[in-house]
C-alpha positions as CSV (number, residue, x, y, z in Angstrom):
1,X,150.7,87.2,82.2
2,X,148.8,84.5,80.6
3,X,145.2,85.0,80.8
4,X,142.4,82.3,79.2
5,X,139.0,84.3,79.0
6,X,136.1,82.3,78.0
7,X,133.1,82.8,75.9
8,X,133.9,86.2,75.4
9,X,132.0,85.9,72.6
10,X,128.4,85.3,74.6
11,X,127.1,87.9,76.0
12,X,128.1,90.0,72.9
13,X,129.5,92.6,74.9
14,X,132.0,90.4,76.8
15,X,135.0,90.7,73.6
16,X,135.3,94.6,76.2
17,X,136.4,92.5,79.2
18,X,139.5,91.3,76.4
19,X,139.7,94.6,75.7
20,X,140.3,95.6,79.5
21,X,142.9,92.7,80.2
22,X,144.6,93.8,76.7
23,X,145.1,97.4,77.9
24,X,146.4,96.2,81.8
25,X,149.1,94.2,79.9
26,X,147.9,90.3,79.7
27,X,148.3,88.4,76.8
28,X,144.9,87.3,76.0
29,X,144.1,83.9,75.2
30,X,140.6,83.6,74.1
31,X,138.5,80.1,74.0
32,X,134.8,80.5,71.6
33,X,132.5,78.3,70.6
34,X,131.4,79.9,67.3
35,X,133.7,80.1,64.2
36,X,136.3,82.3,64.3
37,X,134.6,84.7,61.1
38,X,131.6,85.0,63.0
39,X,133.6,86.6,65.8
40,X,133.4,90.6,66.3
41,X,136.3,92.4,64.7
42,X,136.5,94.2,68.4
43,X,137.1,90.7,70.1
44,X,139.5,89.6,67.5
45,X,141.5,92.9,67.5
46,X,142.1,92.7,71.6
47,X,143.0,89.1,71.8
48,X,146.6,86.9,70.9
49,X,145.1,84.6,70.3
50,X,141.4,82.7,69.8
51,X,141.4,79.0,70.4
52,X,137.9,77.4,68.6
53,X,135.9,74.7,70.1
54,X,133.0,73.1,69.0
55,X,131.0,73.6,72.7
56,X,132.0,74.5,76.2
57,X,130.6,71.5,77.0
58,X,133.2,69.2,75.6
59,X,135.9,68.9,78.4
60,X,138.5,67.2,76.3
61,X,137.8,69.8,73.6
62,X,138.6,72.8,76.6
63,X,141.7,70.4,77.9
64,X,143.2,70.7,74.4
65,X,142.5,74.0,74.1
66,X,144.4,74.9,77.6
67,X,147.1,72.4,76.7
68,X,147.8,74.2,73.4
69,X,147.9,77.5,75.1
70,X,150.7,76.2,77.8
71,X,152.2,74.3,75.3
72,X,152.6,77.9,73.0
73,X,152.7,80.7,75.9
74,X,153.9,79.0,79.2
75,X,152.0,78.5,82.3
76,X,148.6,80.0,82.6
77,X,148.2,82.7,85.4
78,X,144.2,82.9,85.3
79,X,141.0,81.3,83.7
80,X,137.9,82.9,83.8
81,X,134.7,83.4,82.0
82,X,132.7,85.9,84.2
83,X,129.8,83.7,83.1
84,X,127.3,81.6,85.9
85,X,127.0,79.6,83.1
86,X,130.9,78.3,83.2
87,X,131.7,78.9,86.7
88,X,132.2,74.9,87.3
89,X,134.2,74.4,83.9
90,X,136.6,77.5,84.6
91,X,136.9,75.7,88.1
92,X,137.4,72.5,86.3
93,X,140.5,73.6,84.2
94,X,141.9,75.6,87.3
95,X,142.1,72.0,88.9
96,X,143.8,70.9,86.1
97,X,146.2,73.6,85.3
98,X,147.5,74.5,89.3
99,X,145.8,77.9,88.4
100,X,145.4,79.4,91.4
101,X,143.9,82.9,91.3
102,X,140.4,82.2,91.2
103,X,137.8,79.1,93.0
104,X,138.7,75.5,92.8
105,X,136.0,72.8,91.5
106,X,135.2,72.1,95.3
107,X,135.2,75.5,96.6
108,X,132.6,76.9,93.5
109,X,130.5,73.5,93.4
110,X,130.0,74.5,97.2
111,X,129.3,78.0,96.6
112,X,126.2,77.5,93.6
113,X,124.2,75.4,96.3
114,X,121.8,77.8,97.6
115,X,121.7,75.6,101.1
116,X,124.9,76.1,101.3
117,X,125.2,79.9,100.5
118,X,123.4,80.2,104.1
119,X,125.7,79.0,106.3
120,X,127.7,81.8,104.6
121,X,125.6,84.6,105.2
122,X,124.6,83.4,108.8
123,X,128.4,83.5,109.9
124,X,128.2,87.2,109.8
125,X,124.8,87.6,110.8
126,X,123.0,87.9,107.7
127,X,119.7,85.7,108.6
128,X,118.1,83.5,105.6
129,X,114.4,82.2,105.0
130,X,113.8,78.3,106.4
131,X,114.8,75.9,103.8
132,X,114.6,71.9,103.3
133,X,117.2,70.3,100.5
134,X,114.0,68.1,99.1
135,X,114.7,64.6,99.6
136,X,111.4,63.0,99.4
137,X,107.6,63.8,99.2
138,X,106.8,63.0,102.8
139,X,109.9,65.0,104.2
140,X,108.6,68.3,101.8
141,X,105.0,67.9,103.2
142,X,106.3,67.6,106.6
143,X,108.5,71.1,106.1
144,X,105.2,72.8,104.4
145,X,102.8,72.0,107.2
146,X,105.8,73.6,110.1
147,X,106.1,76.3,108.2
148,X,103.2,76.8,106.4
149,X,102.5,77.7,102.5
150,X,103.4,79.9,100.9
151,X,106.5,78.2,100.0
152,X,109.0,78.2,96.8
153,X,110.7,75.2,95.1
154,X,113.9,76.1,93.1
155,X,116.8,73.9,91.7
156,X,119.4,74.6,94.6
157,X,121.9,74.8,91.9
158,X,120.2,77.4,89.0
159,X,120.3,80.8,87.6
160,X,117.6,82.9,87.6
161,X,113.7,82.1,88.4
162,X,113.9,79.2,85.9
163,X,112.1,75.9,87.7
164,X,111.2,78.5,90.2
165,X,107.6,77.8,91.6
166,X,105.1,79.3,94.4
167,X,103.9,76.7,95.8
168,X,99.9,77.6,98.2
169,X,98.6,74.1,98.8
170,X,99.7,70.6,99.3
171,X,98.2,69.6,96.2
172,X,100.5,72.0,94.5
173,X,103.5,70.4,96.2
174,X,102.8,66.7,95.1
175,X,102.3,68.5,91.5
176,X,105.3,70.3,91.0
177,X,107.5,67.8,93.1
178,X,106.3,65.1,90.5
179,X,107.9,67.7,87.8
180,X,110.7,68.1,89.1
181,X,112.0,65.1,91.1
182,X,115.2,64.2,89.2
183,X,116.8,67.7,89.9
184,X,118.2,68.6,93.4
185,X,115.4,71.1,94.6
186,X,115.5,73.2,97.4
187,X,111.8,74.0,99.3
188,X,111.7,77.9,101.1
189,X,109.5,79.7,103.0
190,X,108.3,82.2,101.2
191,X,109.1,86.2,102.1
192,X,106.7,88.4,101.5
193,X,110.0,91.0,100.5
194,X,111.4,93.2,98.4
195,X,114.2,92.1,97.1
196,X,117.2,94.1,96.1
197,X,120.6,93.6,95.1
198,X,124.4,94.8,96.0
199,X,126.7,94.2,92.7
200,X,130.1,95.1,92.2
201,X,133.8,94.4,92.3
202,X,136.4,93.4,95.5
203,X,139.8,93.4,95.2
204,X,142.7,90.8,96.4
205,X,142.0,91.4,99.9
206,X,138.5,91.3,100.1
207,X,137.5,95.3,99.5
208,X,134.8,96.4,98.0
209,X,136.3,98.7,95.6
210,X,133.2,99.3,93.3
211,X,129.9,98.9,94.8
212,X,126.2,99.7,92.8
213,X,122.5,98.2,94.4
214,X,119.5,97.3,91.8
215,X,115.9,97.1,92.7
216,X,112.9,95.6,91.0
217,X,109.3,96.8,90.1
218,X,107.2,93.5,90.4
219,X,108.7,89.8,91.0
220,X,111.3,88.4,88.8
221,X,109.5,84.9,89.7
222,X,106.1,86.3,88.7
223,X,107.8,87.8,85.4
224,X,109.2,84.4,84.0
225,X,106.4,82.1,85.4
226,X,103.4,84.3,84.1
227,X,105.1,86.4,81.4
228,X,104.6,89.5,83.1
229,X,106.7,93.0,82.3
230,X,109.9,93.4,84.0
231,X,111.8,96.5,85.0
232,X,114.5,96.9,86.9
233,X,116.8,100.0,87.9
234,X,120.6,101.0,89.7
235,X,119.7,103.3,92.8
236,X,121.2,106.6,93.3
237,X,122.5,106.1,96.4
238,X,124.0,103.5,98.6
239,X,123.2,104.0,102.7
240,X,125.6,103.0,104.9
241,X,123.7,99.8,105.8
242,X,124.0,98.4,102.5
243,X,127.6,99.1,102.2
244,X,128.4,97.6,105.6
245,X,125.7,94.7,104.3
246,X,128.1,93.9,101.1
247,X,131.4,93.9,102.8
248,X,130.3,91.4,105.7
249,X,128.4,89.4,102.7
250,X,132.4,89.8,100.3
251,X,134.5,88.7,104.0
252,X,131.8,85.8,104.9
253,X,132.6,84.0,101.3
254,X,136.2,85.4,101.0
255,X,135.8,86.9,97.6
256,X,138.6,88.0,95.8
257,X,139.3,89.8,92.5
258,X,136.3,89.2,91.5
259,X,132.6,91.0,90.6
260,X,129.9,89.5,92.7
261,X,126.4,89.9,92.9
262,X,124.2,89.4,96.3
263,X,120.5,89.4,96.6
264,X,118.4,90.4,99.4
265,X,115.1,90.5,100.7
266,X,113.9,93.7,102.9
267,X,110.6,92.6,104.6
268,X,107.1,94.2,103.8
269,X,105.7,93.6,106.7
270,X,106.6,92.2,110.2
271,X,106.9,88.1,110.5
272,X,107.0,86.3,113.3
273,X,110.1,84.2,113.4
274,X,112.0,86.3,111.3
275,X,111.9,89.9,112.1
276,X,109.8,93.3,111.5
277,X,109.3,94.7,109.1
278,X,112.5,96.5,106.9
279,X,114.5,93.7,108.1
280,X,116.9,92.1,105.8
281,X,117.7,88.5,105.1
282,X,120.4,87.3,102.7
283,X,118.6,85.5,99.1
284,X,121.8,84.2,97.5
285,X,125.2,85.1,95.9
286,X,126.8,85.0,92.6
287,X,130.1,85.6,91.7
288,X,130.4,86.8,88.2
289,X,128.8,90.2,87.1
290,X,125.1,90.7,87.4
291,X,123.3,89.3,84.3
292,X,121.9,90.4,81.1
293,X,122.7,94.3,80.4
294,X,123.5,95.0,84.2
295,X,126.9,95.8,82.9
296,X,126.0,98.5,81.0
297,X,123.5,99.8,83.6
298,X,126.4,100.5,85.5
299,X,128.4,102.3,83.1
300,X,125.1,104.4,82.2
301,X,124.5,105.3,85.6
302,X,128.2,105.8,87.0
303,X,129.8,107.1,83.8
304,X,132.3,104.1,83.9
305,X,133.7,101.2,82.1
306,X,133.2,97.8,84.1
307,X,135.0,96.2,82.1
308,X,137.8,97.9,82.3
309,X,137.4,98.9,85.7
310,X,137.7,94.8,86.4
311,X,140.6,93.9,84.0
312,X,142.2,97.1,86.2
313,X,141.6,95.8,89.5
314,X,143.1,92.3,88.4
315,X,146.1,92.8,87.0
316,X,147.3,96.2,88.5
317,X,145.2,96.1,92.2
318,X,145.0,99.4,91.7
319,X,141.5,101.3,90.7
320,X,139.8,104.2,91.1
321,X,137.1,103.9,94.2
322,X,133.7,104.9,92.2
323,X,131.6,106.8,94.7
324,X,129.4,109.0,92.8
325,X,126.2,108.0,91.1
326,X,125.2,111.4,89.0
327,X,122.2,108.8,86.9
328,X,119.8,105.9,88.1
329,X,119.9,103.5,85.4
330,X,117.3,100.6,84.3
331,X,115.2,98.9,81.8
332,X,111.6,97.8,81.5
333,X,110.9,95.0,79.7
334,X,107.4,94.6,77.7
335,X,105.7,91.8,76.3
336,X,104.6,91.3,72.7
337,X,101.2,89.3,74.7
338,X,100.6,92.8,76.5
339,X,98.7,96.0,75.3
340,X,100.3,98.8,76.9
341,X,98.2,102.3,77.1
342,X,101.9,103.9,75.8
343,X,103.5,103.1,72.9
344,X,107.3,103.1,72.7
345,X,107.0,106.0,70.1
346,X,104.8,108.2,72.3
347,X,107.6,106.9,74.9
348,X,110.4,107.9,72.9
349,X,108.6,111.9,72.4
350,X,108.1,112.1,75.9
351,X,111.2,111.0,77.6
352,X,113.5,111.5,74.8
353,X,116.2,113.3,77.3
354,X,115.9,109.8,79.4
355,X,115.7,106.6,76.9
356,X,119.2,105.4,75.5
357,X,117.6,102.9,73.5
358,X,114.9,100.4,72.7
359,X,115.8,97.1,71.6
360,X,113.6,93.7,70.5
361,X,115.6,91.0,72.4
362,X,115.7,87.3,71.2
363,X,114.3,84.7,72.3
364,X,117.0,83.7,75.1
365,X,116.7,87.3,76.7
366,X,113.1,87.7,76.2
367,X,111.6,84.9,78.6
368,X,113.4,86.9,81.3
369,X,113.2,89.9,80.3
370,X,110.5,90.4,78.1
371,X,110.5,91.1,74.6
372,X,110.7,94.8,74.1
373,X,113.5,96.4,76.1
374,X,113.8,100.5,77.2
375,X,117.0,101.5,78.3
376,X,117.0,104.7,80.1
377,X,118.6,107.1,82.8
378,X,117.4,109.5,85.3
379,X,119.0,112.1,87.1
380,X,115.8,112.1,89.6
381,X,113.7,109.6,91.5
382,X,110.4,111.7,89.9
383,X,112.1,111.1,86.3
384,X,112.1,107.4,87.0
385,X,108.5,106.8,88.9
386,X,107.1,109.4,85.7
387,X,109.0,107.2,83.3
388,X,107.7,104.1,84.3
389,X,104.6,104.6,85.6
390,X,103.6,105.1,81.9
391,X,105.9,102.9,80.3
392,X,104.5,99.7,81.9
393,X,100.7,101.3,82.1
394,X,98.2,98.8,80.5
395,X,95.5,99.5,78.7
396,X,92.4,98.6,80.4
């Protein structure tokens, strides 16, 4: 079996998924975008064969590189990068190449729209907030003064709370329309919710095989916008609701063979028009792993390997089911901009049985994430509160 995996070289953890496919018996056929010398010796050593391009971005460069590899090996049986950020090219060069074990460019160009993703959710039942695809001024103020503000404008295709604004007034609406007319925006109602998350992996016929659920302290939104702390953490169990939540969510889209990661929002409080309070409404889906270190959270919490738990399911269809969840696993991310009352030495003494590790991220992590990360696990709920109740404490 042919397999083309790309970028497995960004995130820096990805050369594992090689590793994975390697092990199940594929003959991986790696494409990078940095020179082959830079590459890890552990990405190197678990693919056939690396294939170096200048940037992703260059589709003739990416044609060559797939027409070399059929040209060398035969047919190619999959192409995939596990990556939001090449979900489109990967569809591309499946066009291209009659690969068929993974989205068309029609099918994953669909999928990214966030108007779209609704129609999705709501053929299963899964409500979603009021939206308008933004069209003009007059048409936005229309939406904000039937549904009233708060609202949130986001690109309708985007990753992440980038371009993501709360929007109060009319005058912010002109303001941040004016910014941001020459993308394709989407304008929601905003839910006063918590939002949560149900990640994990399907198989060929749709089955959840692996299923984890991540929830937030404080707003992702708020984090980016206002450069706040960000924490984040897996949950130790999964209720029956959420599990019954992912599979309708994994049938609805018609996943397969693939990781995916679905947001949620469970309302704080009752709204008219929507539902009372604990009711859930469907955010939006992605269908690659969740990002950043989520990974790894995972494998802390479950004591697992993801990525081989996914090269597993793709080539053999046949993986464990991972039910039990002995750790709850998660990060918080501080600012350089903040004083915390804690430092992460007096962090370190005190949950020393907990922390895995502290890490400075650079700058294309820290905007998100902040710039400090603490990676721990907890086998209790009162480990975790006690753990970050001090770790994102401020001094006042």
């Amino acid at each position: 079996m042919n397999f083309v995996f790309i970028s497995p070289n960004y995130p820096d953890t990805y050369w594992m998924f090689c590793r994975g496919l390697k092990k199940y018996g594929a003959k991986v056929l790696a494409i990078v975008d940095t020179p082959y010398n830079s590459l890890q010796p552990e990405l190197k050593a678990h693919c056939d064969e690396c294939y170096v391009v200048s940037s992703f971005h260059n589709y003739d460069e990416m044609v060559r590189a797939l027409g070399y590899f059929t040209f060398k090996y035969g047919k190619i049986d999959w192409i995939e990068s596990n990556n939001e950020a090449w979900l489109t090219l990967d569809a591309r060069l499946r066009d291209n190449f009659n690969v068929k074990t993974g989205f068309s460019f029609s099918q994953i160009d669909e999928f990214q729209s966030k108007a779209a993703m609704k129609k999705y959710y709501e053929s299963v039942g899964i409500p979603t907030a009021r939206y308008l695809l933004v069209d003009s001024l007059e048409s936005a103020l229309d939406f904000a003064h039937k549904v009233g503000y708060p609202l949130v404008l986001k690109p309708d295709h985007g990753v992440g709370a980038s371009f993501t604004y709360k929007l109060q007034s009319d005058e912010d609406l002109r303001h941040y329309y004016n910014q941001t007319m020459q993308y394709h925006m989407i304008l929601e109602e905003y839910i006063d919710g918590t939002v949560f998350t149900l990640d994990g992996l399907c198989d060929g016929n749709s089955n959840i095989r692996f299923l984890s659920s991540m929830e937030y302290i404080g707003s992702c939104m708020d984090s980016v916008n206002n450069q706040l702390s960000m924490a984040s953490y897996t949950t130790l169990e999964i209720s029956d609701e959420y599990r019954q939540l992912a599979q309708k969510t994994i049938k609805a889209f018609k996943l397969k063979n693939r990781f995916f990661h679905c947001e949620f929002f469970r309302l704080n409080k009752d709204i008219e028009g929507l539902g009372p309070k604990g009711f859930v409404l469907g955010l939006e889906v992605n269908f690659r792993p969740p990002g950043g270190i989520c990974p790894d959270l995972m494998n802390y919490a479950c004591d697992i390997d993801v990525y081989d738990l996914w090269a597993q399911l793709l080539l053999t269809q046949n993986c464990p089911d991972i039910i039990n969840k002995p750790y709850s696993a998660g990060f918080a991310g501080r600012r350089d901009s903040i004083h915390y009352k804690y430092s992460i030495e007096k962090l370190q003494n005190e949950f020393k049985d907990d922390i895995i590790y502290v890490k400075h991220l650079p700058k294309a992590f820290a905007a998100a994430m902040g710039d400090e990360l603490i990676v721990a696990r907890w086998k209790t709920k009162e480990n975790r509160d006690a753990f970050y109740q001090k770790a994102l404490m401020i001094e006042n």
